[in-house]
Backbone atoms as SQL, in Angstrom:
CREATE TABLE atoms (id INTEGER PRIMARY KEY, chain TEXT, resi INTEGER, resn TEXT, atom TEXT, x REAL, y REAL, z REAL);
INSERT INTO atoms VALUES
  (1, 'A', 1, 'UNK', 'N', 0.850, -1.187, 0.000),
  (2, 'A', 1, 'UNK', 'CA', 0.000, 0.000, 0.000),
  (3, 'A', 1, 'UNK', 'C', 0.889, 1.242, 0.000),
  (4, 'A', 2, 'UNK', 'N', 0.414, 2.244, -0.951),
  (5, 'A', 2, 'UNK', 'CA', 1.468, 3.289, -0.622),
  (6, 'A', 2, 'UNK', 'C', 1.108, 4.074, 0.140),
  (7, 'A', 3, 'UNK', 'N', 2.161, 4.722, 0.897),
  (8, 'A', 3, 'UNK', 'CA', 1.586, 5.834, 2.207),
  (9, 'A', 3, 'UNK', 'C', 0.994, 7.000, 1.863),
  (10, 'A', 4, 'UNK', 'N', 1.645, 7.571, 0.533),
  (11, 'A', 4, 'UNK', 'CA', 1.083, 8.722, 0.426),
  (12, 'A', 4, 'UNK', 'C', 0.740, 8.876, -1.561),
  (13, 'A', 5, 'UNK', 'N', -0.676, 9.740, -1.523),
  (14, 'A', 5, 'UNK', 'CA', -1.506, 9.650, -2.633),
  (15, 'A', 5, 'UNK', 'C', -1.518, 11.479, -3.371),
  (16, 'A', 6, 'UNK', 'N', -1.543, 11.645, -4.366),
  (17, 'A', 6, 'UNK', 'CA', -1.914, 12.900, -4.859),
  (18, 'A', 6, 'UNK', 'C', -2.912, 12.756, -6.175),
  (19, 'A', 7, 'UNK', 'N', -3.741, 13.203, -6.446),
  (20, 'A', 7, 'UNK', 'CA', -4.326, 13.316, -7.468),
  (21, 'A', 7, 'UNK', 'C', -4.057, 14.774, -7.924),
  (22, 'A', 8, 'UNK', 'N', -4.487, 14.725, -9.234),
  (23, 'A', 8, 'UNK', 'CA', -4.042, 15.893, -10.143),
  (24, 'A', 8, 'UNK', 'C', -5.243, 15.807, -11.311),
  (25, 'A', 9, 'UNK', 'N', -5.952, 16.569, -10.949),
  (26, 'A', 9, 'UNK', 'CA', -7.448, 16.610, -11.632),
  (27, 'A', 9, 'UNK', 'C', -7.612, 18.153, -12.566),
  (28, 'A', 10, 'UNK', 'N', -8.397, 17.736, -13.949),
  (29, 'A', 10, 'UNK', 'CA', -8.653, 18.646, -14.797),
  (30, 'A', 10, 'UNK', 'C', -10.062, 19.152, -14.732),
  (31, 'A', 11, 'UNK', 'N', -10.118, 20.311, -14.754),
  (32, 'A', 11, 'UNK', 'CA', -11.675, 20.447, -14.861),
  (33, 'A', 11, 'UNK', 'C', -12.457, 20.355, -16.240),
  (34, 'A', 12, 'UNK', 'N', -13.679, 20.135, -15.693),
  (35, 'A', 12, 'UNK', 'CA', -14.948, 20.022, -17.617),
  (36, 'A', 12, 'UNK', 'C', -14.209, 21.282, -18.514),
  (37, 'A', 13, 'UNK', 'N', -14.282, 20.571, -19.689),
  (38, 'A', 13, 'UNK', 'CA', -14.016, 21.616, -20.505),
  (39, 'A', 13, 'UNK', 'C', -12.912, 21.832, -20.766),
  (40, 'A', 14, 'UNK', 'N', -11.548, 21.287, -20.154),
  (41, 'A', 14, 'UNK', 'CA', -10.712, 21.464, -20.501),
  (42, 'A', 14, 'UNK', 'C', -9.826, 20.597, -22.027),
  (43, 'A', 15, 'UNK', 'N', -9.340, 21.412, -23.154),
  (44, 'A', 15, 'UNK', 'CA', -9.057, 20.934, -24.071),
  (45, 'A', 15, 'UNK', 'C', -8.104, 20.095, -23.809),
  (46, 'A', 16, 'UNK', 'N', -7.953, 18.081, -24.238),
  (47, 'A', 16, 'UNK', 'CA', -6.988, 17.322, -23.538),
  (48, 'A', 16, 'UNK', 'C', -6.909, 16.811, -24.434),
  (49, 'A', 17, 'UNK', 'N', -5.264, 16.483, -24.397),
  (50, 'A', 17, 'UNK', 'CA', -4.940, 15.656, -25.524),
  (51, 'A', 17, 'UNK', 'C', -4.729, 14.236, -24.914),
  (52, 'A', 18, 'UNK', 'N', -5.294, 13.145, -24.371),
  (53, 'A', 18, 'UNK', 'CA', -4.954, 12.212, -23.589),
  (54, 'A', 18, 'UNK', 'C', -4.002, 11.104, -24.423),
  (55, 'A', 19, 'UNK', 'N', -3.691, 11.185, -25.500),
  (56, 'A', 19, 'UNK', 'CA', -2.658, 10.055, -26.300),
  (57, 'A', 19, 'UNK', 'C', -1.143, 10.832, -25.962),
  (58, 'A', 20, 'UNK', 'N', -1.190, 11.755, -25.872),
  (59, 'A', 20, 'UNK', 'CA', -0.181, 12.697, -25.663),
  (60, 'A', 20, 'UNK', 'C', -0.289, 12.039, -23.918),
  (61, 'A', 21, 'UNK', 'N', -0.895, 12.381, -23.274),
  (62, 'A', 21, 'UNK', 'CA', -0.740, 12.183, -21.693),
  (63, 'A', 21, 'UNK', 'C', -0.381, 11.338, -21.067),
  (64, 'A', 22, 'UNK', 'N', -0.808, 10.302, -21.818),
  (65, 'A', 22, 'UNK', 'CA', -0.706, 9.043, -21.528),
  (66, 'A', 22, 'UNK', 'C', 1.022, 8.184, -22.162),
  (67, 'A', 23, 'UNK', 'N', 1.039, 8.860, -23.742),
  (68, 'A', 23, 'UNK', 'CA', 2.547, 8.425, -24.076),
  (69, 'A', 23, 'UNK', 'C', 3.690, 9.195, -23.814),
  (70, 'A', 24, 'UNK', 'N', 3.326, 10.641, -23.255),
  (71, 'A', 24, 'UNK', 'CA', 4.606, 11.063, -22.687),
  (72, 'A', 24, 'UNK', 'C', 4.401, 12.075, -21.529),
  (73, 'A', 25, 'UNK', 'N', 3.307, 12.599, -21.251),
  (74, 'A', 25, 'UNK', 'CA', 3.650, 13.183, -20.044),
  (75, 'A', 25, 'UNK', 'C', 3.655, 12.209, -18.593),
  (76, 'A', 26, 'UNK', 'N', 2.849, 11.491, -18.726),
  (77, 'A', 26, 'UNK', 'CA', 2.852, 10.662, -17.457),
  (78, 'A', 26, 'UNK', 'C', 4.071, 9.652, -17.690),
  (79, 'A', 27, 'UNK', 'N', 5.147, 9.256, -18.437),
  (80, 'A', 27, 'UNK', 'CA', 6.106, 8.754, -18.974),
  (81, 'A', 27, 'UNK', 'C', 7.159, 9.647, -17.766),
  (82, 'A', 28, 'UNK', 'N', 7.079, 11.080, -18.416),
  (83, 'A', 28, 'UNK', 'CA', 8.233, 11.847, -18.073),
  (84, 'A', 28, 'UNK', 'C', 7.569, 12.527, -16.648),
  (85, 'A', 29, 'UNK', 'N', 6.649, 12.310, -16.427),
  (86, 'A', 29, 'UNK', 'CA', 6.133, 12.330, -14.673),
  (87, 'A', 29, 'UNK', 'C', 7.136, 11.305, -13.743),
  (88, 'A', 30, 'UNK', 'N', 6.865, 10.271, -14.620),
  (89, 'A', 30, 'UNK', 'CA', 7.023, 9.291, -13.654),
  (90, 'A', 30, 'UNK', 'C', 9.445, 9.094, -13.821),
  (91, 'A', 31, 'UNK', 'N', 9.418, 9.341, -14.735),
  (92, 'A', 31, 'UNK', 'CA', 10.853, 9.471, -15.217),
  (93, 'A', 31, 'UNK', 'C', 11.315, 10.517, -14.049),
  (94, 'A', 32, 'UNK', 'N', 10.639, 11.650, -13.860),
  (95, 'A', 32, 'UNK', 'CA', 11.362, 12.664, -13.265),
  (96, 'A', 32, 'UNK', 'C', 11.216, 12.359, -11.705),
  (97, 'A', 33, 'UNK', 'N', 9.796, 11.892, -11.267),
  (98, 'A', 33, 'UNK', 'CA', 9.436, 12.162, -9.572),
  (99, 'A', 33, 'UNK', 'C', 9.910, 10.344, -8.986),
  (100, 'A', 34, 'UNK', 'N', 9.768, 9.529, -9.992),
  (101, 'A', 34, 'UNK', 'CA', 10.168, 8.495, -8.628),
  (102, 'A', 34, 'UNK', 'C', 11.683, 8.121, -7.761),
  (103, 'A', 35, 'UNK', 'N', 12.717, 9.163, -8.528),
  (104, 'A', 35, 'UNK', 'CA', 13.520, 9.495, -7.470),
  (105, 'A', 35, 'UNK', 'C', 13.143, 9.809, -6.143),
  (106, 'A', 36, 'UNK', 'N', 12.075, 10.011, -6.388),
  (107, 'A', 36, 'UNK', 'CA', 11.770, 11.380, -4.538),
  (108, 'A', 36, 'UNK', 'C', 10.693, 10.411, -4.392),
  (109, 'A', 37, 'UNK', 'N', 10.055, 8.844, -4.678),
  (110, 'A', 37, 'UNK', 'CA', 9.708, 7.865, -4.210),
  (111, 'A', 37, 'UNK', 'C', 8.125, 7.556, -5.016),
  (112, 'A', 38, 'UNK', 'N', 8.116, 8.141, -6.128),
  (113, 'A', 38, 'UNK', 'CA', 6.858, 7.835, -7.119),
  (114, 'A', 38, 'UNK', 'C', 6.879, 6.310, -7.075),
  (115, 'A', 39, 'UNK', 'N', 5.727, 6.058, -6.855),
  (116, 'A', 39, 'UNK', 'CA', 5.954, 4.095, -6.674),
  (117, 'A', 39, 'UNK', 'C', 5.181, 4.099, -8.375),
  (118, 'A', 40, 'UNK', 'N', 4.249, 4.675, -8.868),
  (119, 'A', 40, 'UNK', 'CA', 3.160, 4.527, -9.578),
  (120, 'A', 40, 'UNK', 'C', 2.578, 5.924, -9.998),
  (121, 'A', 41, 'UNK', 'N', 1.243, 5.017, -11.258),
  (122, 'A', 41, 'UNK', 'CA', 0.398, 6.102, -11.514),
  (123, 'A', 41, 'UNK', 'C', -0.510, 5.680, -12.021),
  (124, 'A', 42, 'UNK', 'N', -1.687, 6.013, -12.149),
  (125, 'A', 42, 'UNK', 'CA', -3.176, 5.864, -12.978),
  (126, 'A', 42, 'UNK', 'C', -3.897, 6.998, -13.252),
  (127, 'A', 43, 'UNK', 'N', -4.859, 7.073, -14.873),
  (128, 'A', 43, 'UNK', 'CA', -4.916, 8.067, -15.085),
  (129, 'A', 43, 'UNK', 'C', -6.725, 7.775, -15.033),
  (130, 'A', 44, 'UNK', 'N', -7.657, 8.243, -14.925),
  (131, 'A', 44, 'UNK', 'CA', -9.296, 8.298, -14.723),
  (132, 'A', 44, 'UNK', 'C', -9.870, 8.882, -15.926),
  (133, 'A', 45, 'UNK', 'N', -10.924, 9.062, -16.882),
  (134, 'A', 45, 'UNK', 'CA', -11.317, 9.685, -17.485),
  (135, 'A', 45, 'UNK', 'C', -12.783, 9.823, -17.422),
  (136, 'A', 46, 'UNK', 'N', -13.250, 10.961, -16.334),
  (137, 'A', 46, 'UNK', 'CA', -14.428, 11.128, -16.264),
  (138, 'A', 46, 'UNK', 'C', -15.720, 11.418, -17.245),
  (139, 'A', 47, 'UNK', 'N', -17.143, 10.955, -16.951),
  (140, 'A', 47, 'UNK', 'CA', -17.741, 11.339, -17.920),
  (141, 'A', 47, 'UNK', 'C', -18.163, 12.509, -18.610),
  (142, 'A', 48, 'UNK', 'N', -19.283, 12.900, -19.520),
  (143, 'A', 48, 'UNK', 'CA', -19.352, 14.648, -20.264),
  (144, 'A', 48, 'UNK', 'C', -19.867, 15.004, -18.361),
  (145, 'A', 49, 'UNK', 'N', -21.164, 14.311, -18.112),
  (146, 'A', 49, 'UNK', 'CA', -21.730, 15.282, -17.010),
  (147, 'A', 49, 'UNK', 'C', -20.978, 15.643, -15.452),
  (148, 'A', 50, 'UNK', 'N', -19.287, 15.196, -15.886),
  (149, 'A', 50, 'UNK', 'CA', -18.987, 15.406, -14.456),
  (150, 'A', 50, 'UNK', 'C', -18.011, 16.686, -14.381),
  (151, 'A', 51, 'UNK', 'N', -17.866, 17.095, -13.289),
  (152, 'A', 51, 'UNK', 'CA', -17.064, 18.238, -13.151),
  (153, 'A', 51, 'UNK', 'C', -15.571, 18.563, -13.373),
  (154, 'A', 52, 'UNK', 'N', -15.091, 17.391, -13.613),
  (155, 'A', 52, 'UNK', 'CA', -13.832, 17.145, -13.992),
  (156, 'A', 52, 'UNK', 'C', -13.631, 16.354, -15.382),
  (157, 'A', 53, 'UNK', 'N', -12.520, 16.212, -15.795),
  (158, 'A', 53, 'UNK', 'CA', -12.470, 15.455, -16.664),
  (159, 'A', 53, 'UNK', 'C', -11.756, 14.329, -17.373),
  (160, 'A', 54, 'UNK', 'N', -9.943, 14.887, -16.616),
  (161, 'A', 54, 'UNK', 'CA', -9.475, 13.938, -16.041),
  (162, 'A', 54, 'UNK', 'C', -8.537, 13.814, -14.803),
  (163, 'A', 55, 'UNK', 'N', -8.437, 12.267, -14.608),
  (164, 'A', 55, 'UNK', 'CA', -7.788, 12.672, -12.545),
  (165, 'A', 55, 'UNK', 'C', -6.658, 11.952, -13.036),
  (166, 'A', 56, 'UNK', 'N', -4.967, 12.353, -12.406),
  (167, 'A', 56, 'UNK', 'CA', -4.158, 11.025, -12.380),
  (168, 'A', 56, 'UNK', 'C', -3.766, 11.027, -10.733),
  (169, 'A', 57, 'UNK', 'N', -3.335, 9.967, -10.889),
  (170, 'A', 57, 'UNK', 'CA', -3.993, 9.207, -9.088),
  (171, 'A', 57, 'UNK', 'C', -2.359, 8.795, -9.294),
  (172, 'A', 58, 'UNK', 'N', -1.272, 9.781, -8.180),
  (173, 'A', 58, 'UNK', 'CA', -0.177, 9.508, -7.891),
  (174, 'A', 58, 'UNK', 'C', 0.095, 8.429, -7.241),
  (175, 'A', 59, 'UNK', 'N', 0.667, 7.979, -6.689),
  (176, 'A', 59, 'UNK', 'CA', 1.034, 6.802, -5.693),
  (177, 'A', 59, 'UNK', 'C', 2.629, 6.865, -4.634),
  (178, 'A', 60, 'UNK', 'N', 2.788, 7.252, -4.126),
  (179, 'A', 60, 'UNK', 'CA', 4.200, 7.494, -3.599),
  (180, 'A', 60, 'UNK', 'C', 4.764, 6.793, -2.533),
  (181, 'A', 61, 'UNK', 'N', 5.938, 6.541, -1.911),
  (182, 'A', 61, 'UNK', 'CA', 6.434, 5.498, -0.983),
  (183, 'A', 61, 'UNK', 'C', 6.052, 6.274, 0.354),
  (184, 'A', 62, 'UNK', 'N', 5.662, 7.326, 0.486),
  (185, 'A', 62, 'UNK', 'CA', 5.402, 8.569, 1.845),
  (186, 'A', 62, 'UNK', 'C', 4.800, 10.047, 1.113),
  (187, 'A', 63, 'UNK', 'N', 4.251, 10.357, 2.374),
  (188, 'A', 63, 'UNK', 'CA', 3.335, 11.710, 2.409),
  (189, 'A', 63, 'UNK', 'C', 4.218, 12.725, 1.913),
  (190, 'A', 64, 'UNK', 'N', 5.735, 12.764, 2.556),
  (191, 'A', 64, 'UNK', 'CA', 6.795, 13.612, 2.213),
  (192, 'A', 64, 'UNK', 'C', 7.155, 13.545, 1.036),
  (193, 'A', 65, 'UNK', 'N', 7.562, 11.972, 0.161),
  (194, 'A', 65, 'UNK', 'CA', 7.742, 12.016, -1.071),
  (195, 'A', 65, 'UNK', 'C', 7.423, 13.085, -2.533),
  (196, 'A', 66, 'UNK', 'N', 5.749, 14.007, -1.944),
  (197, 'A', 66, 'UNK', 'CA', 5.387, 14.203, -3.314),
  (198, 'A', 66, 'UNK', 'C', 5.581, 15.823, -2.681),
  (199, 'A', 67, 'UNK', 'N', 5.783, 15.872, -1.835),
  (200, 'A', 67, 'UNK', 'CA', 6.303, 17.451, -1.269),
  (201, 'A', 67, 'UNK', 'C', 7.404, 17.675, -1.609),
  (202, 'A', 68, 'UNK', 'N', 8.367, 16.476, -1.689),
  (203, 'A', 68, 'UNK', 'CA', 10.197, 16.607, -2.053),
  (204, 'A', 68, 'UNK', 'C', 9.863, 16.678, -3.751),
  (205, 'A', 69, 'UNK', 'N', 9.296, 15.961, -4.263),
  (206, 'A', 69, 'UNK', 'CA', 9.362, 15.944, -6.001),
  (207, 'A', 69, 'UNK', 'C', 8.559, 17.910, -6.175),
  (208, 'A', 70, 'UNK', 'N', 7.583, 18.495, -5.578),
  (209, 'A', 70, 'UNK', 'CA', 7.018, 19.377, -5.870),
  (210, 'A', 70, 'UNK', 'C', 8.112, 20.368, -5.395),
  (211, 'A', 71, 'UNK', 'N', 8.886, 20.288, -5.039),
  (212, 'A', 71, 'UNK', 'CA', 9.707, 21.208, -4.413),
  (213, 'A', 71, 'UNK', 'C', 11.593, 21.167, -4.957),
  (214, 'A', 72, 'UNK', 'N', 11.161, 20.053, -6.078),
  (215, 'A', 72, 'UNK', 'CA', 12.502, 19.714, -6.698),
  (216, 'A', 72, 'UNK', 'C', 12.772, 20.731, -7.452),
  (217, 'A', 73, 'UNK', 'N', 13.981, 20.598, -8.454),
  (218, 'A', 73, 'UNK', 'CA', 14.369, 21.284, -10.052),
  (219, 'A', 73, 'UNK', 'C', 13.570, 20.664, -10.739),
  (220, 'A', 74, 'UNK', 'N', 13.164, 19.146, -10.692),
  (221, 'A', 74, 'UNK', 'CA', 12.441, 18.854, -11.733),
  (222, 'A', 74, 'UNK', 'C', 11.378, 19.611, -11.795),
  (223, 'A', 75, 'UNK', 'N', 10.271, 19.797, -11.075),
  (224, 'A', 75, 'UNK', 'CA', 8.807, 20.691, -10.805),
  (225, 'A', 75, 'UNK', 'C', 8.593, 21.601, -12.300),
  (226, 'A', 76, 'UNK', 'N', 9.651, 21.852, -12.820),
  (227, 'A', 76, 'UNK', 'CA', 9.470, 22.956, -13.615),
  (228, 'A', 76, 'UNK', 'C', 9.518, 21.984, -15.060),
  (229, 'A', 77, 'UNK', 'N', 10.233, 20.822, -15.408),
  (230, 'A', 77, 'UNK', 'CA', 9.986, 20.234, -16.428),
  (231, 'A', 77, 'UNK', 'C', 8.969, 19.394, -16.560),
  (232, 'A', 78, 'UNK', 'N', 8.474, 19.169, -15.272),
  (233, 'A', 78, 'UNK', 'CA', 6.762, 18.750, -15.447),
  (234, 'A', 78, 'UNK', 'C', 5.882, 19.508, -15.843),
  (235, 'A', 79, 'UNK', 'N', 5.876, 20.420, -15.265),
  (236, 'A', 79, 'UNK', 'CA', 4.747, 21.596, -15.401),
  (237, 'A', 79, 'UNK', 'C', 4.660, 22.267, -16.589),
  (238, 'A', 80, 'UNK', 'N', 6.122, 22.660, -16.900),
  (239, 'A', 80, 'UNK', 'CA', 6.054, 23.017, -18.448),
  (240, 'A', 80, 'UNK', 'C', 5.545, 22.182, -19.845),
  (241, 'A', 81, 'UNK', 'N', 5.333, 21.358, -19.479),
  (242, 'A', 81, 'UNK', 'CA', 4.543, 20.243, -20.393),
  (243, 'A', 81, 'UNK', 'C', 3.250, 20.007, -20.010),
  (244, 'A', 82, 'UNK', 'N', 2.664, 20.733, -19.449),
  (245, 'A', 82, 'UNK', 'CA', 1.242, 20.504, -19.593),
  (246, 'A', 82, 'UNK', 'C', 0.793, 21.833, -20.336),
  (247, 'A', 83, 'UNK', 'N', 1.262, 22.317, -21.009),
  (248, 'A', 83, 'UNK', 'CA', 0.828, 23.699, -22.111),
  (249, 'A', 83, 'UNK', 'C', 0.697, 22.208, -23.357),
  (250, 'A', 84, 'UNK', 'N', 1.145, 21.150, -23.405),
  (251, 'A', 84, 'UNK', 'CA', 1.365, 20.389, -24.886),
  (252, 'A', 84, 'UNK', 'C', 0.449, 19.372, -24.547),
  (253, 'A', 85, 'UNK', 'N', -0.713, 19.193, -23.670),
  (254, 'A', 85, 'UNK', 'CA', -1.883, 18.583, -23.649),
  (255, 'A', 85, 'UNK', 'C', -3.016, 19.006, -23.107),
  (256, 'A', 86, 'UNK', 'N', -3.304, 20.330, -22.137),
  (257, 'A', 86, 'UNK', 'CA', -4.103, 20.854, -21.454),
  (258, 'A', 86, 'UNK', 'C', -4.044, 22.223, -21.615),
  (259, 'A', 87, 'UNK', 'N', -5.115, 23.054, -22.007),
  (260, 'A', 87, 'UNK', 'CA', -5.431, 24.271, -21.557),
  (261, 'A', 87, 'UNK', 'C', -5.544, 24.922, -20.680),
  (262, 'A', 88, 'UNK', 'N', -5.932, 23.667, -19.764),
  (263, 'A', 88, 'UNK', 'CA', -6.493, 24.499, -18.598),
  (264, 'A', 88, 'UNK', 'C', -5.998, 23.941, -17.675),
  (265, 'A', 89, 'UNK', 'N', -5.090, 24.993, -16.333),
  (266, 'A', 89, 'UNK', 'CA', -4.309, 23.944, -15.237),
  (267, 'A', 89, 'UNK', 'C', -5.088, 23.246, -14.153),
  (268, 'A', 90, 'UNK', 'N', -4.425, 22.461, -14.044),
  (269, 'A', 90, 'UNK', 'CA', -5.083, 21.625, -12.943),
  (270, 'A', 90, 'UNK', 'C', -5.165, 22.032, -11.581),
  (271, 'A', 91, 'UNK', 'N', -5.999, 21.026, -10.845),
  (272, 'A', 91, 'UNK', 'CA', -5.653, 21.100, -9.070),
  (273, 'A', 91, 'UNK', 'C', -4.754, 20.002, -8.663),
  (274, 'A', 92, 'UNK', 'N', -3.881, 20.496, -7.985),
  (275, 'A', 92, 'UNK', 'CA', -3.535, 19.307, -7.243),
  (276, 'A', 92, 'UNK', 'C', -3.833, 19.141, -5.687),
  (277, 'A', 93, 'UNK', 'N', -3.598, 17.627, -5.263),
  (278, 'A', 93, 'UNK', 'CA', -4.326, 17.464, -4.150),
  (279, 'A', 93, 'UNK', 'C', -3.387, 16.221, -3.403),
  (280, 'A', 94, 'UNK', 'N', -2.548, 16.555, -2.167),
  (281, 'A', 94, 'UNK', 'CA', -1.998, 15.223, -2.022),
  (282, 'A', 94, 'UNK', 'C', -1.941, 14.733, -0.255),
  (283, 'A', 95, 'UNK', 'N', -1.946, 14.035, -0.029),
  (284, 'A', 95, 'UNK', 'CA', -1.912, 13.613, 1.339),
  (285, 'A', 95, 'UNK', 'C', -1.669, 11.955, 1.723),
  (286, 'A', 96, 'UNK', 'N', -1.928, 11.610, 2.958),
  (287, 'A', 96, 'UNK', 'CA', -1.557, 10.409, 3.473),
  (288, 'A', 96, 'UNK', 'C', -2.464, 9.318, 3.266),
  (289, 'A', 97, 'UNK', 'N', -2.384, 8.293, 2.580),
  (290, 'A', 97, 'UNK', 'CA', -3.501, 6.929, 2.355),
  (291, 'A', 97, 'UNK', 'C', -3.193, 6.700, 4.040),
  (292, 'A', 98, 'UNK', 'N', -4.733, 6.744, 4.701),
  (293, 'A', 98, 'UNK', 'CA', -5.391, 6.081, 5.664),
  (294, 'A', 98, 'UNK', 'C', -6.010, 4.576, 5.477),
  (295, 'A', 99, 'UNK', 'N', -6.136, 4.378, 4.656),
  (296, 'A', 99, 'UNK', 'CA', -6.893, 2.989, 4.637),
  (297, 'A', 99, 'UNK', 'C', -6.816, 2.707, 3.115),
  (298, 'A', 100, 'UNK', 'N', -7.032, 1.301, 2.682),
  (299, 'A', 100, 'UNK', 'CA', -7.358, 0.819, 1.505),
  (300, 'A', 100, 'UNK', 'C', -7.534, -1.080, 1.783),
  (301, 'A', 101, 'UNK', 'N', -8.203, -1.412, -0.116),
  (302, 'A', 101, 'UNK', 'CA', -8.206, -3.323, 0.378),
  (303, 'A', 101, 'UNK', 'C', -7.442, -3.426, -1.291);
């Protein structure tokens, strides 16, 4: 189980290129942050009537892990690549897995 979780969610409406997201940004997500303990990743694709549109569901070895990657040099070669699949920026959201089966 990993200790600590972040999601990174798009809102409705946002223009997405998900073949792009899927073959290289979450590629070079995961290339850059599991130094700082990225165990994983999964990406969600919500339906037209929901408020979002899509979620990727981090996975990390600790709560601290995704605070050390957000606070790296890398931070900036992630981020700068979401202008080459998304319009519109995301939320992010990260904290400690309490429970799971």
């Amino acid at each position: 189980m990993p200790a600590g979780s972040s999601s990174v969610i798009y809102p409705k409406g946002t223009k997405f290129n998900m073949d792009y997201y899927l073959s290289t940004h979450m590629p070079l997500v995961y290339k850059n942050w599991s130094q700082f303990g990225l165990k994983g990743w999964s990406v969600v694709q919500f339906p037209d009537d929901s408020e979002y549109c899509v979620q990727a569901i981090l996975e990390w070895e600790s709560e601290d892990s995704s605070k050390k990657a957000l606070t790296s040099d890398t931070v900036s070669t992630v981020m700068d690549d979401v202008k080459n699949f998304a319009d519109k920026a995301p939320t992010f959201l990260s904290g400690k897995v309490v429970g799971s089966s």
